[in-house]
C-alpha positions, 0 to 999 in steps of 0.5 A, a space after each residue: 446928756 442926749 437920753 438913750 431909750 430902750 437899753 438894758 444894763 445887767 449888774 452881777 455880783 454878791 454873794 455878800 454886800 459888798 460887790 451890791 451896794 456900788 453896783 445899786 449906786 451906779 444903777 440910782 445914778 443911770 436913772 437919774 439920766 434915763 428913768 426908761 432903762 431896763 436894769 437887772 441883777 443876778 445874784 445867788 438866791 441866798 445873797 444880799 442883793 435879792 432883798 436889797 434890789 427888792 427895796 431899790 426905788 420901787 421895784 426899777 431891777 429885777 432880781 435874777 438868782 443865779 446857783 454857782 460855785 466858788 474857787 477856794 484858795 485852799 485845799 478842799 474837795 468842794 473845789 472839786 465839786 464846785 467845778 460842776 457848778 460853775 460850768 451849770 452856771 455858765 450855760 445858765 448865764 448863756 440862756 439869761 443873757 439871750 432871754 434878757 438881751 443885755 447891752 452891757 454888763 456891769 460887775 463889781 466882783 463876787 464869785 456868782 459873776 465869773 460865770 455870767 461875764 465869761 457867757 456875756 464874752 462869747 456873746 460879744 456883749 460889752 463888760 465893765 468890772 469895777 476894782 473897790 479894794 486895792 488888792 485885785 479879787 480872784 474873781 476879778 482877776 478871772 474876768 478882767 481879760 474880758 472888759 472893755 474897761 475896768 474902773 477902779 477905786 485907787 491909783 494902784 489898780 491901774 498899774 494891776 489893770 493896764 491901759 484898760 483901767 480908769 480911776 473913778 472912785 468907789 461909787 456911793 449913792 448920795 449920803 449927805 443928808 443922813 448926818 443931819 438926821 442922827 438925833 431924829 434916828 437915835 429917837 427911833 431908835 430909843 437911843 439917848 441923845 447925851 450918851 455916846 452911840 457905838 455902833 458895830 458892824 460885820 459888814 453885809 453878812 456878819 463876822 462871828 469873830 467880832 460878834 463873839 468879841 462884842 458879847 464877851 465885853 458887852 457888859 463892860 461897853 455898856 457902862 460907857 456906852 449905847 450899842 447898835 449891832 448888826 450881827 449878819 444873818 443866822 449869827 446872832 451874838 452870844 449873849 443873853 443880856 436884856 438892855 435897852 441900852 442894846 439891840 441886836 439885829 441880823 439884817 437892816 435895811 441898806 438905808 436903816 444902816 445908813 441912819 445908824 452909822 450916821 447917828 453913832 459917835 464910834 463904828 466897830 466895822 470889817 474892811 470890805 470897800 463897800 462900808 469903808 467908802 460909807 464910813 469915809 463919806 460920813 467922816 465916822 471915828 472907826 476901829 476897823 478889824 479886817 478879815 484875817 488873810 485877805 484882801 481887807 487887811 490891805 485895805 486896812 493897812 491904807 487907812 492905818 497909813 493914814 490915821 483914819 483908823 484904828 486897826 487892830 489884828 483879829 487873830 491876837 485881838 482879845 476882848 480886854 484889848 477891844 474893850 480898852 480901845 474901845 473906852 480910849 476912843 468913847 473917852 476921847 473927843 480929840 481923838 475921835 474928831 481927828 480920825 473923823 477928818 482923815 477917814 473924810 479925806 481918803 476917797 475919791 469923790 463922785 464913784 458912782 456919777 464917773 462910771 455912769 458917764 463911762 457906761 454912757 459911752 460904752 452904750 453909745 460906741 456900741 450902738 
């Protein structure tokens, strides 16, 4: 492919991992093309992508932080505040983008994107959204009557977008070779290589629910098993157990977590897109607990339909329901290994390599 110098792309989205973690798939892949690119990415301050992009291929974004406010689908009087803030935010996107001069945006939802995808649109800069879950974001839906093209994860979106929505998958950088590291990362670790390895995580900042649950059954789960849990930031687990046989951390970084995912026999996961497409290129056995009344019980339900699950409902879900679940899959290879060649099959392949050939284009039409 002919090489275009000189170009910046800007990526927006975060507020949690999930919009970040294919945003930084389909940049790694835009550079494998052209390593002169100017890449940048804007995120509130107190997001993932700040430590994330800190950590990307020595320092090739630069991180902007970006204050805004949020839309709740429920009475609250933030609301009304959160108004002033995404008009602030607005202007500051207007000033970024004729600072940075970006000749595409690229978002994969968030709220702190709303702001920035409406300035780019006054300023007739080209916007590619990409749609991970199957149920359309409210922040999606704000911003895509402004994209020329709006890539998405399953067959359903392009009924939710139109004509302007392509099928790629949900982009994933190149993960093949952390499976064949799980022995080695156990041993850092100071894992035991011949006893089962769970693993839970509450996807990129944590899920309190989940971490209560894991403390409440944790003595139980350690007489049957090794346990790695991310707890998210500032939502340490409620226990006080000292055990080799656990270890607790609020935040890893996005390869670390990689390593651990692949190295575990069984993950306790949240549904966001963004874990579940890991989870389905690592063929991992999962009990997913999607977030009550939103989009992740959708995704979830996809993967139930399937067999490449096992979901279970956090609002009647006790820690005596979770511990037996858990105990019949730590006993059960058969079944383990059938729920690891199903979740195998459930994604598109090569996400991140289509929308980067689609963001080509984009650039060259509007040059």
């Amino acid at each position: 492919m002919e090489k275009i110098n000189s170009q910046t792309i800007l990526f927006s989205g975060g507020g949690t991992g999930g919009p970040v973690t294919p945003l930084l798939a389909v940049a790694a892949e835009l550079l494998k093309e052209n390593q002169n690119l100017n890449l940048i990415f804007i995120d509130t301050n107190s997001g993932p992508a700040k430590e994330l992009t800190a950590k990307f291929t020595e320092g090739k974004i630069k991180f902007i932080g970006l204050s805004s406010g949020k839309w709740r689908r429920y009475l609250s009087y933030k609301n009304i505040l959160d108004i002033f803030k995404i008009i602030s935010a607005f202007f500051k996107s207007l000033a970024i983008l004729k600072r940075e001069k970006p000749d595409l945006i690229i978002s994969a939802g968030g709220f702190v994107s709303v702001p920035v995808v409406w300035a780019a649109a006054c300023r007739k800069i080209p916007i590619l959204i990409h749609q991970q879950d199957i149920r359309p974001g409210l922040a999606n839906r704000l911003m895509a009557p402004f994209a020329r093209v709006i890539t998405v994860t399953f067959e359903k979106s392009l009924i939710d977008y139109g004509p302007r929505a392509v099928l790629t998958g949900n982009p994933l950088k190149d993960i093949s070779g952390y499976s064949q590291k799980g022995i080695e990362t156990r041993k850092r670790y100071g894992f035991k290589i011949d006893q089962p390895l769970l693993m839970v995580i509450g996807g990129g900042t944590g899920a309190v629910a989940i971490n209560n649950l894991i403390a409440q059954t944790l003595p139980d789960l350690l007489s049957i098993s090794q346990i790695i849990h991310l707890t998210g930031r500032g939502k340490k687990s409620a226990t006080e157990i000292k055990d080799e046989r656990y270890q607790a951390f609020e935040f890893l970084d996005h390869n670390e977590v990689l390593s651990l995912m692949a190295a575990a026999d069984l993950v306790i996961s949240r549904c966001g897109f963004g874990v579940l497409t890991e989870l389905s290129s690592l063929g991992k056995a999962a009990i997913l607990i999607p977030m009550p009344r939103t989009h992740q019980e959708d995704n979830a339900s996809l993967f139930k339909a399937r067999d490449a699950g096992i979901v279970l409902d956090q609002t009647v879900l006790t820690p005596g329901k979770l511990k037996a679940e858990i105990t019949r899959l730590v006993n059960d290879s058969k079944l383990r290994a059938s729920l690891s060649r199903n979740i195998g099959k459930i994604m598109k392949p090569a996400g991140a390599e289509n929308i980067a050939a689609i963001v080509w284009e984009m650039i060259k039409k509007n040059d």
